[in-house]
C-alpha positions as CSV (number, residue, x, y, z in Angstrom):
1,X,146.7,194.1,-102.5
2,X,145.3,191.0,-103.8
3,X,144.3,190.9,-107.5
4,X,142.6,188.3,-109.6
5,X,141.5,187.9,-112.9
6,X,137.7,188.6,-113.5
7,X,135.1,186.4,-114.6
8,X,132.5,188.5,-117.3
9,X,129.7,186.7,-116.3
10,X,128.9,187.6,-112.7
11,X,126.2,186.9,-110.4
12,X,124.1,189.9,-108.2
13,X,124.7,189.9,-103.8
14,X,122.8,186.8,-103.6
15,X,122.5,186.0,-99.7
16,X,125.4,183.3,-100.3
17,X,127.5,185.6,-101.8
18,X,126.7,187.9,-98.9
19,X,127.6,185.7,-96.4
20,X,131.0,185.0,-98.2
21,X,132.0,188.7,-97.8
22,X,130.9,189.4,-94.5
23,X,132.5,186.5,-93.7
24,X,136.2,187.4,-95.3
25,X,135.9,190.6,-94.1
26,X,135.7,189.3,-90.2
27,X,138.5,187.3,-91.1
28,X,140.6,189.7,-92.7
29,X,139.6,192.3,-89.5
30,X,140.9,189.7,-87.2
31,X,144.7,189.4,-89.1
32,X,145.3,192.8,-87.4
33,X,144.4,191.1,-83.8
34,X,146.1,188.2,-84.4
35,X,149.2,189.9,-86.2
36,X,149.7,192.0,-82.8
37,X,148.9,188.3,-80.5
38,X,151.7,186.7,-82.6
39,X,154.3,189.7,-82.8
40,X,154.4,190.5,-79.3
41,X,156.2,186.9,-78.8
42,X,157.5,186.7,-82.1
43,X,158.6,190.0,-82.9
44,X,157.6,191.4,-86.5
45,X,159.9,189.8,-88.6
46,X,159.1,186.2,-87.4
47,X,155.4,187.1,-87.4
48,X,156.1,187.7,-90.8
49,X,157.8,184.6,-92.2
50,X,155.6,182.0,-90.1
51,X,152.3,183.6,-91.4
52,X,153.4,183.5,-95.3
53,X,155.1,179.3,-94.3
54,X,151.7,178.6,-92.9
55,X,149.5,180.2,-95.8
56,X,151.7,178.0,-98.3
57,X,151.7,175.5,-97.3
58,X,147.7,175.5,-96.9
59,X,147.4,176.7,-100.5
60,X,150.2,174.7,-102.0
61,X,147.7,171.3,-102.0
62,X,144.6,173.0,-103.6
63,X,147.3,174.5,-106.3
64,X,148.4,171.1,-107.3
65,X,144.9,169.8,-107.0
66,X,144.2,171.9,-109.5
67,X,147.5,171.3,-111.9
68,X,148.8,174.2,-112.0
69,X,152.4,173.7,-111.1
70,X,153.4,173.7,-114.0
71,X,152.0,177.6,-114.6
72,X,154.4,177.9,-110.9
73,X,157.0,176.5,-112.7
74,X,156.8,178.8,-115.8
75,X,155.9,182.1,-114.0
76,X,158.3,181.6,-110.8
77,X,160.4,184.4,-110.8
78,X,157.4,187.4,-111.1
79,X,155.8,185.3,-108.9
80,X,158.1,185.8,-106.3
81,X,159.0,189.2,-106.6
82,X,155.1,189.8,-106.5
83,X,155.1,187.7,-103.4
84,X,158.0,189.9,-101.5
85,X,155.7,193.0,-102.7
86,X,152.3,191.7,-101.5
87,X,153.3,189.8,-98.8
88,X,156.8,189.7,-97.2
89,X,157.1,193.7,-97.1
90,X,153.7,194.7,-95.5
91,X,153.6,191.7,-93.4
92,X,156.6,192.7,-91.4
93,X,155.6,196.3,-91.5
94,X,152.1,196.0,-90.1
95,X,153.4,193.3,-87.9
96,X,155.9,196.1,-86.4
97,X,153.3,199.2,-86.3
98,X,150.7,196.5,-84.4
99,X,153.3,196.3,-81.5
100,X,152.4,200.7,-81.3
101,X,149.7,201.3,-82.4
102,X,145.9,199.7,-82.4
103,X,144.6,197.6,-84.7
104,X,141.8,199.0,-85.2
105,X,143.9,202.8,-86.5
106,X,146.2,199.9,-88.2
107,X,142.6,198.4,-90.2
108,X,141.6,202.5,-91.0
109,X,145.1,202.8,-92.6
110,X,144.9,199.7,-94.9
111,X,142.1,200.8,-96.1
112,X,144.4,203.3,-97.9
113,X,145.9,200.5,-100.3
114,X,143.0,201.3,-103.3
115,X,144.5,205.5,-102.8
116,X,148.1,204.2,-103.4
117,X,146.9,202.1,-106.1
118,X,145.1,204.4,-108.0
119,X,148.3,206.6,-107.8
120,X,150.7,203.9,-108.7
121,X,148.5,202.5,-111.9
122,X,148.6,206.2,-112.6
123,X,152.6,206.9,-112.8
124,X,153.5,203.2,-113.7
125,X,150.9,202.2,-116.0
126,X,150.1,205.2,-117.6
127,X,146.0,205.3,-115.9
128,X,145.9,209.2,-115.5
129,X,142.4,208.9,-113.0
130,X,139.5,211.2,-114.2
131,X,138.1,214.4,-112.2
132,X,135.8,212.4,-110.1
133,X,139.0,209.9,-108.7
134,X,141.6,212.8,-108.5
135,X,138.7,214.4,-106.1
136,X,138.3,211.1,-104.2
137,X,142.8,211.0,-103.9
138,X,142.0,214.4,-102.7
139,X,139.9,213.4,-100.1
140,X,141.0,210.3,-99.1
141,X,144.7,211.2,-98.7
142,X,143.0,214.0,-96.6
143,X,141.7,211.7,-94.7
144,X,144.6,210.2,-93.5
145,X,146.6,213.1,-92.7
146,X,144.1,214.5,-90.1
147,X,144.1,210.5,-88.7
148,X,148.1,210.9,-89.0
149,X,148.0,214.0,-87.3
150,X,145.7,213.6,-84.8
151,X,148.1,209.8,-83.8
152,X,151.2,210.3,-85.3
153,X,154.1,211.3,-82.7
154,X,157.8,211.3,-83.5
155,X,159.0,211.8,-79.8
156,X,160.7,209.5,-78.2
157,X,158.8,207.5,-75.8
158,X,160.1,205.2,-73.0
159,X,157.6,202.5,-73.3
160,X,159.0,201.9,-77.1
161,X,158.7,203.5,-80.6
162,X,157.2,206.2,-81.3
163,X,153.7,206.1,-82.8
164,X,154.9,208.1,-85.8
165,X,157.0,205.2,-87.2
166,X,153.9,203.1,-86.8
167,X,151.9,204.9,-88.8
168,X,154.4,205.1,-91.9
169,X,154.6,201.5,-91.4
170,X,151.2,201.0,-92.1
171,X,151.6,203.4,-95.0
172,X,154.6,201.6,-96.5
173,X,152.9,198.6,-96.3
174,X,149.7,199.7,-98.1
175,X,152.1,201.2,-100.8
176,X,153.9,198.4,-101.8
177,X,150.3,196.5,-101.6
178,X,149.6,199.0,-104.4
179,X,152.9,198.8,-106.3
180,X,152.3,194.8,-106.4
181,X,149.1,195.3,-107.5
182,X,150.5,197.4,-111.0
183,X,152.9,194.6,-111.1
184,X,150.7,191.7,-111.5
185,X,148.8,193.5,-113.9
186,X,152.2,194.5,-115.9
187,X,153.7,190.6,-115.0
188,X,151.2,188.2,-114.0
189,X,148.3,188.8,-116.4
190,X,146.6,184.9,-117.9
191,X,148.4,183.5,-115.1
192,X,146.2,181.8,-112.5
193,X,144.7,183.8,-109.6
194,X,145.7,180.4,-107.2
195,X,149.3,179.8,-109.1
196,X,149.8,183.6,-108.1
197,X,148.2,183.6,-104.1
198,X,150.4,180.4,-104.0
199,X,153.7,180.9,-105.5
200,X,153.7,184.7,-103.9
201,X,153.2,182.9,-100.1
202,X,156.6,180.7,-101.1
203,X,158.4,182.8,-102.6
204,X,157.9,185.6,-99.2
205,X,158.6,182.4,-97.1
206,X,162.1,182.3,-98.5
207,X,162.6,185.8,-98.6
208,X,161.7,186.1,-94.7
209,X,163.7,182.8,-94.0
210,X,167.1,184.7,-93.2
211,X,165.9,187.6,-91.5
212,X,163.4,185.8,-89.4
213,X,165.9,183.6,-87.8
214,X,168.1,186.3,-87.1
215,X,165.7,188.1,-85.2
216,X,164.2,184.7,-84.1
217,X,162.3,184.7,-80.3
218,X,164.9,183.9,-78.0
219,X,162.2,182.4,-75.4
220,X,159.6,180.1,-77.4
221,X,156.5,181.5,-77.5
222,X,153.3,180.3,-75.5
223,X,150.7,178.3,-76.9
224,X,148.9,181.7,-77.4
225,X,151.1,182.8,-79.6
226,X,151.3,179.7,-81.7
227,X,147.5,179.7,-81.7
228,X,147.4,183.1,-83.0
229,X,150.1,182.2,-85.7
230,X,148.3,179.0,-87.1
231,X,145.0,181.3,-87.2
232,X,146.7,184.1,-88.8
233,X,148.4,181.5,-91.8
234,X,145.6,178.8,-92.1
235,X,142.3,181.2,-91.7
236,X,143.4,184.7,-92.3
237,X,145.7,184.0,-95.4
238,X,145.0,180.7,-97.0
239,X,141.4,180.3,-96.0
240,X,140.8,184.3,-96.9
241,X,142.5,183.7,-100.2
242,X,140.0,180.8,-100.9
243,X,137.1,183.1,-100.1
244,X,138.5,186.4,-102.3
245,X,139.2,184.0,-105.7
246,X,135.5,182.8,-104.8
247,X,134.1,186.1,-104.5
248,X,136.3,187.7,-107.5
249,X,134.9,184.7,-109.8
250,X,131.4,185.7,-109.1
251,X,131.2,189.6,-108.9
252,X,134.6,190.5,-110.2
253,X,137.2,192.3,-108.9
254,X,135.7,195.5,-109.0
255,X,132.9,194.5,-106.7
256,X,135.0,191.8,-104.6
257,X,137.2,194.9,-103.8
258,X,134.9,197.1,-101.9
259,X,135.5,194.4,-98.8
260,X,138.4,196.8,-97.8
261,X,136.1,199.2,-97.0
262,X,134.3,197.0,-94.2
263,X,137.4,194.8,-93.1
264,X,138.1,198.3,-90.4
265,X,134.3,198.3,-88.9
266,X,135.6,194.3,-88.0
267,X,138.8,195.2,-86.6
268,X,137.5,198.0,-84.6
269,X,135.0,195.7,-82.8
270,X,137.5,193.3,-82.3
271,X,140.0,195.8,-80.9
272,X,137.3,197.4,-78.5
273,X,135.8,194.0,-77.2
274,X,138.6,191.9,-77.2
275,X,141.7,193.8,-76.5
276,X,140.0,196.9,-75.0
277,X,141.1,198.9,-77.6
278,X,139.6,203.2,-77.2
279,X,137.6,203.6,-80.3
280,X,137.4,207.7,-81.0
281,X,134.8,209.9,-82.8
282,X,138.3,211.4,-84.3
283,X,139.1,207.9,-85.8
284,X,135.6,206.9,-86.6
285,X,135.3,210.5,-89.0
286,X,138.9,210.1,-90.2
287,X,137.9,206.6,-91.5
288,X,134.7,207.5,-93.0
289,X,136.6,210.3,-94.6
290,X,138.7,208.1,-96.1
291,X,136.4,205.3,-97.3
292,X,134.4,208.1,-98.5
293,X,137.7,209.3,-101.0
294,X,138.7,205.7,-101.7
295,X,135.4,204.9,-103.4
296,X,135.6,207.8,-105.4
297,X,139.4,206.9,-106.5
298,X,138.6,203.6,-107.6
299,X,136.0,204.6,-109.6
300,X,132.9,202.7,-107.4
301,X,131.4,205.9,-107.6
302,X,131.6,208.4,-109.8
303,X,130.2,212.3,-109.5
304,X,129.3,214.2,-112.3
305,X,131.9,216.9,-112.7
């Protein structure tokens, strides 16, 4: 989950503005591709590590650009516990669960994060949501048990993991987006949106570090692989960030938010065209189901109850 603070005087969807959220949302719909390109050379740990290395070390010269090391420097240690929440953990778990499962079932389930948020903010924080959001948990929630139900499958299979495990890794990872989301608030508030993005990519680079080389690639991967990595770090993380502090400043986060909701139509295209991905009524009603609860629990829309 990626947080930033707001800026009270925003600007309506002008057609730039437009274009900047269609536009990170096709990036952030082709991470899943990519992370599944890289991982099936890497393996998900790896995946992991190289995509948070190559995301810092794209952010880290805009940071100091901007002088705000010494903010790193100050705020380092809740910087990088945000940064094993919000990146090292669900990195390596939706790298894992894209080896199994489809991107495009991987992009419906991400778009859980605001559900686990709401709930987090609510035990954690103290938010109790009103009538209308409890509804939209309801729903939302609902949502993804009949998608988990309808794909989930804890039998052993001899091509590899079960799908089951799959999908809880794509639920584990959309938790702790939430659970770093309540901790920025509680940890990170007044400190820069960029000193966080930054200092959060180094500080999952060196928690990855150990495990990654232990489960390090014992062939090198192809130039494929690589290609997908550098695209994943440069454009899908450092570049994305860029576009989501850009958008943030100028409609808030609030508004900047609601591009979870079309970063699945994205990956489903890209899974269908380009890796020949099945694309089911099941999964299409599932996901509207649960885009339908999410904007309810975040309070995007509200019904009068």
């Amino acid at each position: 989950m990626r947080t930033a603070p707001s800026n009270p005087s925003l600007t309506p969807f002008t057609p730039g503005i437009v274009m900047e959220f269609l536009l990170l949302a096709a990036i952030w719909g082709a991470s899943f591709m990519f992370m599944r390109q890289a991982a099936l050379e890497f393996g998900p740990l790896p995946t992991a590590a190289v995509r948070v290395t190559v995301a810092a070390l794209c952010l880290l010269p805009l940071m100091m650009a901007r002088g705000q090391w010494p903010a790193l420097k100050q705020h380092w240690r809740p910087v990088f516990v945000c940064g094993l929440l919000n990146s090292a953990l669900p990195f390596a778990c939706f790298s894992f669960a894209l080896l199994h499962i489809s991107t495009g079932l991987s992009a419906i389930l991400n778009a859980t994060v605001p559900l686990f948020g709401a709930l987090v903010a609510w035990a954690w924080l103290k938010e109790p949501p009103g009538r209308s959001r409890m509804i939209g948990l309801m729903i939302g929630f609902g949502g993804v048990a009949m998608l988990a139900w309808d794909k989930a499958s804890f039998q052993p299979v001899a091509s590899g993991v079960a799908s089951g495990w799959a999908v809880l890794a794509c639920l584990l990872a959309t938790f702790s987006y939430a659970v770093a989301a309540s901790y920025t608030r509680k940890f990170l508030t007044g400190v820069p949106a960029l000193t966080s993005a930054t200092g959060s990519q180094i500080g999952a680079a060196l928690g990855l570090a150990l495990p990654a080389l232990w489960y390090s690639p014992a062939v090198m991967p192809s130039a494929k692989a690589w290609g997908a990595m550098l695209a994943l770090g440069a454009l899908c993380t450092g570049v994305a960030y860029v576009l989501y502090f850009r958008l943030i400043e100028h409609l808030g986060p609030a508004r900047a938010l609601t591009v979870t909701f079309t970063i699945p139509v994205f990956a489903l295209l890209y899974g269908a065209t380009l890796l020949g991905e099945a694309v089911t009524p099941w999964m299409l009603l599932c996901g509207g189901i649960v885009i339908c609860g999410t904007t309810l629990a975040t309070g995007l829309v509200k019904l009068r109850v």
